[in-house]
C-alpha positions in Angstrom: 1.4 0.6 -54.2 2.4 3.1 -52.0 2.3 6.6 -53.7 5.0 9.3 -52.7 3.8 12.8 -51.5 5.3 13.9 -54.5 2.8 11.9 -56.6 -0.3 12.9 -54.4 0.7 16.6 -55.0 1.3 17.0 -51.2 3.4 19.8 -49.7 6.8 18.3 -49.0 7.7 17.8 -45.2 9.1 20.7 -43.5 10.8 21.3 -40.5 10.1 17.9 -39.4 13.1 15.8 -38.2 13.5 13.3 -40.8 13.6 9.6 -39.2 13.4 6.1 -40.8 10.5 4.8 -38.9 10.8 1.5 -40.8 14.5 0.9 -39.2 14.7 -2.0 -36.5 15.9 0.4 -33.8 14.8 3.6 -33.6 16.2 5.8 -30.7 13.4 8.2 -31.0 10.0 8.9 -28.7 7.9 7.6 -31.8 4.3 6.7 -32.0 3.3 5.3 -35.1 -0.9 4.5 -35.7 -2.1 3.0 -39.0 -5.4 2.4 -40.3 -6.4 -0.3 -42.7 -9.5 -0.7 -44.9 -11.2 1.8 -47.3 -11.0 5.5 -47.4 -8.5 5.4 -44.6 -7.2 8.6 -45.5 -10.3 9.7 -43.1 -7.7 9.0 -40.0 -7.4 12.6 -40.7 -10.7 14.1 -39.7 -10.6 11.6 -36.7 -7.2 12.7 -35.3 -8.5 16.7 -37.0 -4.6 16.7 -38.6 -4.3 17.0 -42.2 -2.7 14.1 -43.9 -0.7 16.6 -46.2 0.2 19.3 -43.9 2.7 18.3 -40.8 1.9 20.4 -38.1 4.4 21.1 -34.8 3.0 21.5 -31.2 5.2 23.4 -28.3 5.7 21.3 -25.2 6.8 22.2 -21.6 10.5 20.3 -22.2 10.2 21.0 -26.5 8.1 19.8 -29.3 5.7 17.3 -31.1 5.3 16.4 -34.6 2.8 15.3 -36.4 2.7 14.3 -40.1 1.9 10.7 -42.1 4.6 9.2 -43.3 1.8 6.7 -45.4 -0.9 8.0 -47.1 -2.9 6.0 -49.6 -6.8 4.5 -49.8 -6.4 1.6 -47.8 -3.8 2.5 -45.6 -2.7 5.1 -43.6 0.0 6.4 -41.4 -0.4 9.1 -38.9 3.4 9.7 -36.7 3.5 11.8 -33.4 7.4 12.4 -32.7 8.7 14.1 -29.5 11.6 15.9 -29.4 12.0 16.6 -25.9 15.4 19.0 -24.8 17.8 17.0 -22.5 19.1 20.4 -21.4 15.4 21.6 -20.3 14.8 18.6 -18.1 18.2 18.7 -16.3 18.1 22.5 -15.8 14.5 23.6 -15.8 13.6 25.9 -18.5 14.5 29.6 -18.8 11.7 31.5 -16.2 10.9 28.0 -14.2 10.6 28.9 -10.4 11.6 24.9 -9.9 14.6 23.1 -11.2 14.9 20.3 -13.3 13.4 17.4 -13.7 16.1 14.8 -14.0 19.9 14.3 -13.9 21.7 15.4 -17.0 22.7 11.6 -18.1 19.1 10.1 -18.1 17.0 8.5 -21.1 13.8 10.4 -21.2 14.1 12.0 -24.5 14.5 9.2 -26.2 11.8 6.6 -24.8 8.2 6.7 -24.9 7.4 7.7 -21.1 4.6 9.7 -19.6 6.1 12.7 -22.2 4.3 10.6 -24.6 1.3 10.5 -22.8 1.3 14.3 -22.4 1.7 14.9 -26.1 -1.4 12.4 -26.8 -3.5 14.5 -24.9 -2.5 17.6 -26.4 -1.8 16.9 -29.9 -5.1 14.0 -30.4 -7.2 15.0 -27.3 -10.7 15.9 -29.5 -9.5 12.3 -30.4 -9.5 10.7 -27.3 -13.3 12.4 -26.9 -14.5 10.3 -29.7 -16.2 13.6 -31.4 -15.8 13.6 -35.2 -18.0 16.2 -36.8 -17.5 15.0 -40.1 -17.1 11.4 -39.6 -18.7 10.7 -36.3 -20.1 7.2 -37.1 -16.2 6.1 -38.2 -15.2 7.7 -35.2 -17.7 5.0 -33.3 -17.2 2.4 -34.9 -14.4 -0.3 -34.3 -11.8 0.2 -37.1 -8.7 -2.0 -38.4 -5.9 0.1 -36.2 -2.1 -1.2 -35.3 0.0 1.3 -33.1 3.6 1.1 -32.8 5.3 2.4 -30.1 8.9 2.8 -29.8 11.8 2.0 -27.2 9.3 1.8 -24.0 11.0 0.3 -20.7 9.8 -2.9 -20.1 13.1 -4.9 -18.6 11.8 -8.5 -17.7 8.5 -7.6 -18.4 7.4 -8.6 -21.5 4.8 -11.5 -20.5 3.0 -8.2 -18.8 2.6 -6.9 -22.3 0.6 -9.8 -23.2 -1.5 -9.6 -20.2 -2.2 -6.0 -20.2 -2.9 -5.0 -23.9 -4.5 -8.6 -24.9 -8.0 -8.2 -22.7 -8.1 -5.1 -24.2 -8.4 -6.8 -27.2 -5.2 -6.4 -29.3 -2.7 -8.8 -30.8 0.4 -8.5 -29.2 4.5 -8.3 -30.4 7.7 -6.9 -29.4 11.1 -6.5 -30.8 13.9 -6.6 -28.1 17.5 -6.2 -28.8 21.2 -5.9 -27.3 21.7 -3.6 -24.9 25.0 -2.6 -27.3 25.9 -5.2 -30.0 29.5 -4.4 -29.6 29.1 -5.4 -25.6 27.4 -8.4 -25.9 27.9 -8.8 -22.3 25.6 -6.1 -21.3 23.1 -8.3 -21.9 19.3 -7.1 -23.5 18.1 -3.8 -23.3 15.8 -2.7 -21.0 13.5 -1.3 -24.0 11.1 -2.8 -26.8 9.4 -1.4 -29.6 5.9 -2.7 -28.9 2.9 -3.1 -31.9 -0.3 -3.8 -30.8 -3.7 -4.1 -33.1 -6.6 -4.9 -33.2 -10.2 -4.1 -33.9 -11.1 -0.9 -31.5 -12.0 2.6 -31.8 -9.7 5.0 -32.5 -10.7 7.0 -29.1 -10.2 3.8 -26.8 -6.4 2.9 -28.6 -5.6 6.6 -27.5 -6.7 6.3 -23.7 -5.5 2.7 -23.6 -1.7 4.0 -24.9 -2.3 7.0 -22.4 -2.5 5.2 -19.5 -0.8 2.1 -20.2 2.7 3.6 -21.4 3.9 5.1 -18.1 2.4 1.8 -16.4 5.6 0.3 -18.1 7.8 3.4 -17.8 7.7 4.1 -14.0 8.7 7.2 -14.3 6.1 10.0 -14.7 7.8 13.9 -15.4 5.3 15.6 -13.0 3.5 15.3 -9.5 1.7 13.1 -8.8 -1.6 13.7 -6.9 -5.4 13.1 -6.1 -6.0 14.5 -9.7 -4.0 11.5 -11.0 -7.0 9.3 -9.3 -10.0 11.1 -11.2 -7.8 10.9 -14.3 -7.4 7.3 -14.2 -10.6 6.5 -13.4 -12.5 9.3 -15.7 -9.9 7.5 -18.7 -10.6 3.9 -17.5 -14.0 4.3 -16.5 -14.7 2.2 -19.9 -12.1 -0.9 -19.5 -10.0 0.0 -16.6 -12.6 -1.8 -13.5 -13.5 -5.4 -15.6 -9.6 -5.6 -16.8 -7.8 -8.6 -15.2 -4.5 -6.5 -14.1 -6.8 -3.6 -12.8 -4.7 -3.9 -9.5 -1.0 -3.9 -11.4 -2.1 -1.1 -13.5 -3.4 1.1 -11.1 -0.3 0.4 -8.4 2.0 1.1 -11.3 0.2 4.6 -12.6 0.0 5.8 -9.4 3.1 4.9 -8.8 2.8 2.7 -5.6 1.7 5.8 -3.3 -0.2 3.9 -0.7 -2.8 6.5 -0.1 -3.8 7.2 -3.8 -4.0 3.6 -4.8 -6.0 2.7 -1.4 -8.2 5.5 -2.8 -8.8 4.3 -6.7 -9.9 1.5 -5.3 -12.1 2.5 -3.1 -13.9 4.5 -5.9 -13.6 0.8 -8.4 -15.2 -1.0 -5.6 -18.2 1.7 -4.9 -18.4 1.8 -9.3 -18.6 -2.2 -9.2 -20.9 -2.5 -6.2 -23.5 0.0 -8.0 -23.4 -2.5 -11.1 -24.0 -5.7 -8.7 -20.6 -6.8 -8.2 -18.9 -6.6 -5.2 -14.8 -6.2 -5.9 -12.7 -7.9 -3.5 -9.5 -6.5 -1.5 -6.9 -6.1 -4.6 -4.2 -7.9 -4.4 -0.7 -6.0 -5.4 1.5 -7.4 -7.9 3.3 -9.1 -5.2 0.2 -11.4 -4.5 -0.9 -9.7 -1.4 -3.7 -7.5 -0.3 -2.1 -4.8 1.3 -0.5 -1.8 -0.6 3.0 -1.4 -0.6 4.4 2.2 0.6 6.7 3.8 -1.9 10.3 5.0 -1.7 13.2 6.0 -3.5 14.0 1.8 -3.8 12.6 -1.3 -5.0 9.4 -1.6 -2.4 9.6 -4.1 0.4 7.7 -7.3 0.4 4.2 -5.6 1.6 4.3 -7.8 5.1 7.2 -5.9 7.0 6.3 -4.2 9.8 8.6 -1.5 9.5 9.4 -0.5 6.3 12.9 -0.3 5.2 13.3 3.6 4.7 12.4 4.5 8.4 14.4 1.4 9.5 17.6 2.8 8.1 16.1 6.7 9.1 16.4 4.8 12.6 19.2 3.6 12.6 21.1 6.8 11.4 19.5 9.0 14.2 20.5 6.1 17.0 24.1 6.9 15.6 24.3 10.6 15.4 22.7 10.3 19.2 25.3 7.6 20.4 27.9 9.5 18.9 26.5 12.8 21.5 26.7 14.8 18.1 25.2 18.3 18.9 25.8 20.2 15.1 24.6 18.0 12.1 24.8 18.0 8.3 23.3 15.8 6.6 24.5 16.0 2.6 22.4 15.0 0.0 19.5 15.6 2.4 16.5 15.0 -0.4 13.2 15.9 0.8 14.0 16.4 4.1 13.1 12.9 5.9 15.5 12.3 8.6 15.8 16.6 8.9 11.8 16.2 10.2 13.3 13.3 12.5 16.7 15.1 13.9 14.8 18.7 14.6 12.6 16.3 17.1 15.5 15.4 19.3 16.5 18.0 21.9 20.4 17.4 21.5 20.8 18.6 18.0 21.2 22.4 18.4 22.4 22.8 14.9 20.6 21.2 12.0 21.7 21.7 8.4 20.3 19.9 5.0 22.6 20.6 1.8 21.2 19.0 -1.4 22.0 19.6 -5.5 18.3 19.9 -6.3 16.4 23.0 -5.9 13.1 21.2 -6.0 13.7 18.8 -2.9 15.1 21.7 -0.7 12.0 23.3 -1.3 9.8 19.9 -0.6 12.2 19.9 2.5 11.5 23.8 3.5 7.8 22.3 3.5 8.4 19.0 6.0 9.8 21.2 8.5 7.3 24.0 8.2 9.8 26.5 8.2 7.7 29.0 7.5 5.0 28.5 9.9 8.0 27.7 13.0 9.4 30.3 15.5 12.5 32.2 15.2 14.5 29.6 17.5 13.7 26.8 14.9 15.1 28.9 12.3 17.7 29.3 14.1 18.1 25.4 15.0 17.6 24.1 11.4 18.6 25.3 7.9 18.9 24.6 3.5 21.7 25.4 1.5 22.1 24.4 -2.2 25.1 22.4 -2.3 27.0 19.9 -4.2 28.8 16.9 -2.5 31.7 16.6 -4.7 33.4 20.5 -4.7 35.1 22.1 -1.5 32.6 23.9 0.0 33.4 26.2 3.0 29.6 25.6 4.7 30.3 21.9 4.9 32.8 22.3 7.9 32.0 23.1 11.5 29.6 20.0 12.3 30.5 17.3 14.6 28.5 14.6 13.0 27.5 14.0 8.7 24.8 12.0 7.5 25.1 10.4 4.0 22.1 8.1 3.7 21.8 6.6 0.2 23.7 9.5 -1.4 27.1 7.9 -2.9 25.5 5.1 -5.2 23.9 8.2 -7.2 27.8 9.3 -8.2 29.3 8.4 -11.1 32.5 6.1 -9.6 35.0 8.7 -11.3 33.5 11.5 -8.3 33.9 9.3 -5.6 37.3 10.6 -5.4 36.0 14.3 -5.2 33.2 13.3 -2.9 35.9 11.7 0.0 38.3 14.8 -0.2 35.1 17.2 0.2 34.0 15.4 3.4 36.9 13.4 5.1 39.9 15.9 4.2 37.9 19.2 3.7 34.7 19.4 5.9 36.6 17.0 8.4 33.3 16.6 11.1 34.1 14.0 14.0 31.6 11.2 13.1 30.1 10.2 9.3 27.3 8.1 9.3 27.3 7.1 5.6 24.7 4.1 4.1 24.3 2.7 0.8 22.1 -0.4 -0.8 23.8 -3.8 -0.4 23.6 -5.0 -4.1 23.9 -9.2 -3.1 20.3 -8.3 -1.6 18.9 -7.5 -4.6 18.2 -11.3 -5.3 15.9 -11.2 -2.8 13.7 -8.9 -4.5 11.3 -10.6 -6.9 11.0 -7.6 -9.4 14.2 -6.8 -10.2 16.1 -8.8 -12.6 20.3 -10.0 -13.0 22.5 -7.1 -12.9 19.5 -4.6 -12.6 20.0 -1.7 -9.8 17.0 -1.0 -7.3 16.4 2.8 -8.6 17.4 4.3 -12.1 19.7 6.8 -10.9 21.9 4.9 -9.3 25.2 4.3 -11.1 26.3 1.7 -9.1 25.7 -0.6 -6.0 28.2 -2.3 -3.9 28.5 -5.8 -2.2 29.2 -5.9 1.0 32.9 -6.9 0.5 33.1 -4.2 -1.9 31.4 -1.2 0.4 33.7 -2.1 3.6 37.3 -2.5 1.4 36.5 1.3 0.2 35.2 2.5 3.5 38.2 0.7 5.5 40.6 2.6 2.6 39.0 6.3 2.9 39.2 5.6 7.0 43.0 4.4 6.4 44.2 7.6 4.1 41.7 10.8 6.1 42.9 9.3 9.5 39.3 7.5 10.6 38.1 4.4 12.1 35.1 2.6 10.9 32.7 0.2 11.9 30.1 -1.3 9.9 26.5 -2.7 10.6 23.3 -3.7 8.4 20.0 -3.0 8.4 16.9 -3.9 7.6 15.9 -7.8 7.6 19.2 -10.1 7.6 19.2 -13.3 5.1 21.3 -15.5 6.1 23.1 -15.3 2.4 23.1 -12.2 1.4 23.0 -10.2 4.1 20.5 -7.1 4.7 19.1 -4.4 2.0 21.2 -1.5 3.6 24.8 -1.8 4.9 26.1 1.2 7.3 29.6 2.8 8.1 30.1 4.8 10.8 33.3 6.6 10.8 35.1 8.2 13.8 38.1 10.7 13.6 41.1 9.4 15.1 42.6 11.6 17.8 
């Protein structure tokens, strides 16, 4: 039987947020790891944290906790809770040169993600290094260890579970649930709490959880980079290049970016061909050997030619030139892409980028080399901070506005603001204005019923739906508006991105 802490003549918990981690749905960035067998209370030289003394750890976005809500001789308990500051992320904390990280309605502190990763490394990262001064042949030996891991995104993907965490040699379950019990309609969540065990060292469950929950999550808080390689490989170096989804695994840490997975495997290929084995061209988890490029959407099928982003980048600049626009604006601007395209054609003479985010006006600032460029440049092209949905004197003046892939990120109750801010208030000559065409979406073999192509987006239109609000705003600002697709045309539902162009009426 279980004794309390009362009993053991532990310290009571303090300052620790108290949780239930027994309940079925805990809306909490939880990591439970038990240990079973004899003298397990020794988890607590192998993680170095005290069984009877919870201990709190400052992170970048707020803090981790550690403390055992089990303690006993042939079982033991060891919790690492996040509490991560919604604020932080949306604004950026006090000092930060950058902004935030994400929008202010978004689900990061409260499932496991690559936060959870971070705190791993910080809070058990002697741990994951397999040194144990006082027990260092526990700490190399395989013990009797279950994890738990709570509310990780894993919509439609729960046969990956299985086929990730099984070679690795755990026994693998999941508890799904209702997206919201009172709207059974929604449908299942897009979140499990996974538990996984099996007969491994304590070092090799912590790297396996480190790299393996943002494989599910998709959504890592920092940059990624060619330090993200070594740091795959230098964790994986033990499991990662025999492990059947070594090519899913390493597309989805790296997060798709062509270059970086091209790269990994370059360096798994020279690490197998030194052990005798030569590894073949990986095939991505679309079944073919090249690498898809990444982009704010759903990647293409990996054979297109063009891929969809520069088609629709195309497409835009085609209509701003067809249009003999000479002063552009293009709202909600990003990083900067078709900016770095417009600047290259002589008959833009004015060239402004307006975005909410601090962070891509400054990615932006670098794509057209601002700093490095010639007064006449900076004169031609220009950033503002801006937001799309209040009046903003700086928005009027332009003959031409891009909006590419900008409305399906607004809530539907500022569409109303958005339309008054650029058809009554801003008023330019031509909008060129594009959003994703939802009835594609079957067409894509990754995303699942009713699932949008990008987490952000709070909604996507049909075709039907996108031209009766287009051919409304037209009717009540005084426009006209034609529509077109792009990208490849199915003959049933139509292409991934659907254009309007509208034209003020003399």
């Amino acid at each position: 039987m279980r004794k309390s802490s009362r009993e053991r003549g532990a310290p009571a918990l303090q300052n620790v947020p108290i949780i239930n981690i027994r309940k079925k749905r805990i809306r909490q960035m939880l990591l439970t790891i038990t240990y079973q067998g004899q003298n397990t209370t020794d988890l607590g030289y192998l993680l170095y944290k005290n069984p009877y003394r919870p201990q709190m750890f400052e992170l970048n976005h707020g803090k981790a906790y550690v403390f055992y809500p089990e303690v006993a001789g042939e079982r033991t308990t060891a919790a690492l809770l996040l509490d991560i500051d919604p604020i932080d992320l949306a604004r950026g904390k006090v000092g930060a040169t950058g902004g935030g990280l994400f929008d202010y309605v978004n689900d990061r502190p409260y499932v496991s993600s690559s936060f959870l990763s971070t705190a791993i490394a910080k809070v058990f990262g002697t741990a994951m290094t397999g040194r144990a001064d006082a027990r260092q042949a526990l700490s190399d030996s395989p013990l009797d260890l279950t994890a738990t891991v709570t509310m990780l995104h894993c919509r439609g993907e729960q046969k990956k579970l299985n086929s990730v965490f099984e070679p690795l040699g755990y026994q693998v379950a999941y508890e799904t649930f209702m997206s919201d019990e009172n709207f059974p309609d929604w449908g299942d969540s897009k979140y499990v709490n996974l538990t996984i065990s099996g007969k491994v060292r304590l070092r090799d469950l912590l790297k396996h959880l480190y790299v393996l929950i943002p494989v599910f999550d998709r959504q890592k808080h920092y940059w990624i980079g060619t330090d993200e390689v070594e740091k795959l490989l230098r964790i994986g170096e033990d499991w990662l290049p025999d492990h059947p989804e070594k090519s899913y695994i390493t597309n989805r840490y790296l997060n798709r970016w062509r270059s970086l997975v091209n790269l990994a495997f370059e360096r798994l290929a020279a690490a197998n061909a030194v052990d005798g084995e030569v590894l073949p061209a990986e095939p991505d988890e679309y079944g073919s050997n090249a690498i898809p490029a990444i982009h704010d959407e759903v990647t293409q099928k990996p054979d297109k030619k063009l891929n969809l982003n520069k088609q629709r980048l195309g497409s835009v600049v085609a209509a701003l030139k067809s249009c003999g626009a000479k002063r552009v604006i293009d709202i909600g601007c990003g990083e900067g892409s078709l900016l770095n395209l417009l600047v290259k054609e002589r008959q833009f003479t004015h060239i402004t980028g307006v975005d909410v985010s601090h962070v891509a006006l400054k990615r932006a600032h670098e794509k057209l080399k601002l700093e490095r460029t010639g007064d006449a440049m900076r004169e031609r092209a220009q950033l503002f901070q801006g937001s799309l949905t209040y009046k903003d004197a700086r928005f009027a003046g332009y003959d031409a506005a891009s909006v590419v892939e900008v409305i399906e990120h607004l809530d539907i109750s500022r569409l109303t603001a958005f339309e008054r801010v650029l058809f009554e208030f801003a008023r330019p000559s031509v909008v060129v204005l594009t959003t994703p065409n939802q009835e594609y979406n079957a067409i894509y073999e990754n995303l699942y019923d009713g699932e949008l192509r990008h987490a952000d987006h709070r909604f996507e239109w049909t075709r039907a739906e996108f031209r009766a609000w287009a051919a409304k705003v037209a009717d009540k600002f005084g426009y006209a508006v034609q529509f077109s697709e792009i990208g490849d045309l199915d003959e049933t539902f139509g292409a991934p991105t659907q254009m309007g162009v509208f034209t003020l009426c003399e």
